[in-house]
C-alpha positions as CSV (number, residue, x, y, z in Angstrom):
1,X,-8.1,5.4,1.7
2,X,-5.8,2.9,3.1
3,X,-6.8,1.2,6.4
4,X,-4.7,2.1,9.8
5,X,-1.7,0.1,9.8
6,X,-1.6,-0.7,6.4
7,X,2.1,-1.2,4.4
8,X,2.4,1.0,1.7
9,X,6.1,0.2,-0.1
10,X,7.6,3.0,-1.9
11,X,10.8,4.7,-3.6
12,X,13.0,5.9,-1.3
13,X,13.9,9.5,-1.8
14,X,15.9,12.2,-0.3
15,X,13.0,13.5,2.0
16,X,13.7,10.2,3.4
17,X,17.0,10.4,4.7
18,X,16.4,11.4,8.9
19,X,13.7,8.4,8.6
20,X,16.2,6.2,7.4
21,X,18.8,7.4,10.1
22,X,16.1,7.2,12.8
23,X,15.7,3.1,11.6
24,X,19.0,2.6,11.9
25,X,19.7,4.0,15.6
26,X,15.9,1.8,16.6
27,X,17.1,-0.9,14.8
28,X,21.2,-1.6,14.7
29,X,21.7,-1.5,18.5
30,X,19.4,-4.6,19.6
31,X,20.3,-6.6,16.6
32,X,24.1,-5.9,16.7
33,X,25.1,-4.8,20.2
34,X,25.1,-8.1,21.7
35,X,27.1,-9.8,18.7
36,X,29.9,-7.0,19.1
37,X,28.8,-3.3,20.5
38,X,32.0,-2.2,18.7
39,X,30.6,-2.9,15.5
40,X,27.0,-1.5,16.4
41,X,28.9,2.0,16.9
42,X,30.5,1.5,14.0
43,X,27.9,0.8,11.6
44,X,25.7,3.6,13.2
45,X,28.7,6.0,13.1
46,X,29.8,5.0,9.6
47,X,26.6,3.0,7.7
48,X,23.6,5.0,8.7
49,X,24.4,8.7,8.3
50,X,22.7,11.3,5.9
51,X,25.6,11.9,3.9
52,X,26.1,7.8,3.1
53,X,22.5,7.8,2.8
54,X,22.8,11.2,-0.1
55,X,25.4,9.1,-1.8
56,X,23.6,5.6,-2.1
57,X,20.1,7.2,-2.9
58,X,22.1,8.6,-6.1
59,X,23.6,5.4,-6.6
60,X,21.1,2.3,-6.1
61,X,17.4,1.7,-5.6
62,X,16.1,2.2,-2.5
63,X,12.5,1.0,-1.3
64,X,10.7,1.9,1.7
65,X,7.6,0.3,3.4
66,X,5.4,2.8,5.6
67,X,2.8,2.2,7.9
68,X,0.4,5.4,8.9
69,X,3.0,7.9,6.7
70,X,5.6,6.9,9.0
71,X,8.9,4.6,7.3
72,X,8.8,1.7,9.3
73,X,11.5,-0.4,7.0
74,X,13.9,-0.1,4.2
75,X,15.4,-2.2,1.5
76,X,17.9,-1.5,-0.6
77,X,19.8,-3.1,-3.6
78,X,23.0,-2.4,-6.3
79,X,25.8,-3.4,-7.9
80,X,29.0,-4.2,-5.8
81,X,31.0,-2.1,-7.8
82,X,29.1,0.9,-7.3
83,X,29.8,0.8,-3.3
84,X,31.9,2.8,-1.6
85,X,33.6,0.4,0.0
86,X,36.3,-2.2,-1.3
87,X,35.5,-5.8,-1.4
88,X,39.2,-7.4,-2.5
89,X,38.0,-10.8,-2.0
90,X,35.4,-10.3,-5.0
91,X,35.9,-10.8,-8.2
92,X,33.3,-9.7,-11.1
93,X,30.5,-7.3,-9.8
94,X,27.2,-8.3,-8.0
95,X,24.2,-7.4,-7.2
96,X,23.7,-6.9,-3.7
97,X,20.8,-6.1,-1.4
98,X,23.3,-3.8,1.2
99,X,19.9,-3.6,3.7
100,X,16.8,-5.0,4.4
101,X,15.7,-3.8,7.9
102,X,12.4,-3.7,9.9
103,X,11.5,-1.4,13.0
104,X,11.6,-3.9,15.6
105,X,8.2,-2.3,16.8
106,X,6.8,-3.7,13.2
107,X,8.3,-7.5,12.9
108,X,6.1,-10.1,12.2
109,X,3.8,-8.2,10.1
110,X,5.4,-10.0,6.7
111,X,7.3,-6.6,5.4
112,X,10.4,-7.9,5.4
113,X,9.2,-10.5,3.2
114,X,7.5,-8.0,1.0
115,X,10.8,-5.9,1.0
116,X,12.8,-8.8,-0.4
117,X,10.6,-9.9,-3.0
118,X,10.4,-6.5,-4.3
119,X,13.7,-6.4,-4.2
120,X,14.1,-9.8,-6.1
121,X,11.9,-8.4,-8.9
122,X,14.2,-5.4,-9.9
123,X,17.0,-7.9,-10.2
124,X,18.6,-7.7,-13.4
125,X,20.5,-10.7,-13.6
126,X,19.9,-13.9,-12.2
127,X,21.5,-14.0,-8.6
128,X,20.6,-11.5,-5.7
129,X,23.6,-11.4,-2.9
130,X,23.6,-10.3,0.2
131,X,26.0,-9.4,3.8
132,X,24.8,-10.8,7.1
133,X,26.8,-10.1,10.2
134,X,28.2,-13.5,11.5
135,X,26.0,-14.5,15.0
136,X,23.0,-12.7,13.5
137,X,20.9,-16.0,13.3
138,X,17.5,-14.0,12.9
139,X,18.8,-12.9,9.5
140,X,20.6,-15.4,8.6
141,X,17.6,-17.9,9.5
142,X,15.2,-15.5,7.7
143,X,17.3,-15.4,4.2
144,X,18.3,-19.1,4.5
145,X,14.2,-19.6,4.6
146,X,13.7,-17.9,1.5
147,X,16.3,-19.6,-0.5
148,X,19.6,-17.9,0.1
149,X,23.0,-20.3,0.8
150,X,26.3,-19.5,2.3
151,X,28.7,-18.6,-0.2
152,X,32.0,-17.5,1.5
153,X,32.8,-15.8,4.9
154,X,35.1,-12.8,5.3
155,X,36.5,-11.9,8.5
156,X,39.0,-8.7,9.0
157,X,40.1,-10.0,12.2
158,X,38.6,-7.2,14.3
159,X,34.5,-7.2,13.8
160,X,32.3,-10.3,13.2
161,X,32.5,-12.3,10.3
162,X,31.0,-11.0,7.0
163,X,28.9,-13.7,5.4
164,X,27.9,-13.7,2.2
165,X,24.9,-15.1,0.7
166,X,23.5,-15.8,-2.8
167,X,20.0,-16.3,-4.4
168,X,19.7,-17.9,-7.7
169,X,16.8,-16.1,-9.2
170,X,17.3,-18.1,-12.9
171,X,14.2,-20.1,-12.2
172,X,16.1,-23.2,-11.7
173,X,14.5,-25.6,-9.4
């Protein structure tokens, strides 16, 4: 029997889906709100709804870490190319870890860290990218920790930067 509090990670599933959306509205407004409340809406409104969530479960891996049967984060990775939105700045495909997010209730219990490096090991080539919303340092501090560099901005005009970030994972030193 596990112990109280203890992270369990797991495949994501459909059963999952109102846990995921339930992350999202404890955990988008206080990262995003005060880097552009806009943009918090939006990704709420457009990002972190069931039928995105139906769509992505079909179409990349999704992981999940629980504490006391309860999905307290969520990780999950693909290729660029099977996304539903259009990244005209890219060329070739990638694989990308679209989210890695923690109940706020639950940081600084190391399952962000465990998410990632789960994530890492289902890599199938030998770079892991990743989005962080420009001004969110916590994330961008946290992947640039753990080996990730700035590759390229993006900016639409209208919401905060895009920045992208890479991982080699060829086990280059």
């Amino acid at each position: 029997m596990a112990e109280a509090g203890a992270i369990t990670l797991r495949p994501g599933t459909l059963d999952d889906i109102p846990a995921f959306v339930a992350l999202g509205r404890a955990v988008v407004p206080p990262t995003y709100g005060p880097i552009d409340a806009d943009y918090a809406q939006r990704m709420i409104d457009e990002w972190w709804t069931p039928a995105v969530f139906t769509t992505s479960l079909q179409r990349n891996t999704h992981l999940v870490a629980e504490a006391d049967g309860e999905v307290v984060a969520l990780a999950n990775l693909g290729r660029l190319s099977q996304s539903y939105r259009d990244f005209p700045h890219v060329t070739g495909d990638r694989e990308v870890m679209w989210k890695l997010y923690v109940h706020p209730a639950h940081h600084g219990r190391g399952i962000g860290s465990r998410l990632l490096a789960e994530v890492e090991s289902r890599v199938e080539g030998d770079e892991l990218w990743l989005e962080v919303v420009d001004g969110n340092r916590q994330a961008y501090d946290f992947y640039r920790a753990r080996g990730f560099s700035e590759v390229e901005r993006v900016s639409d005009g209208r919401y905060p930067d895009d920045v992208w970030m890479r991982k080699d994972l060829g086990g280059q030193p």
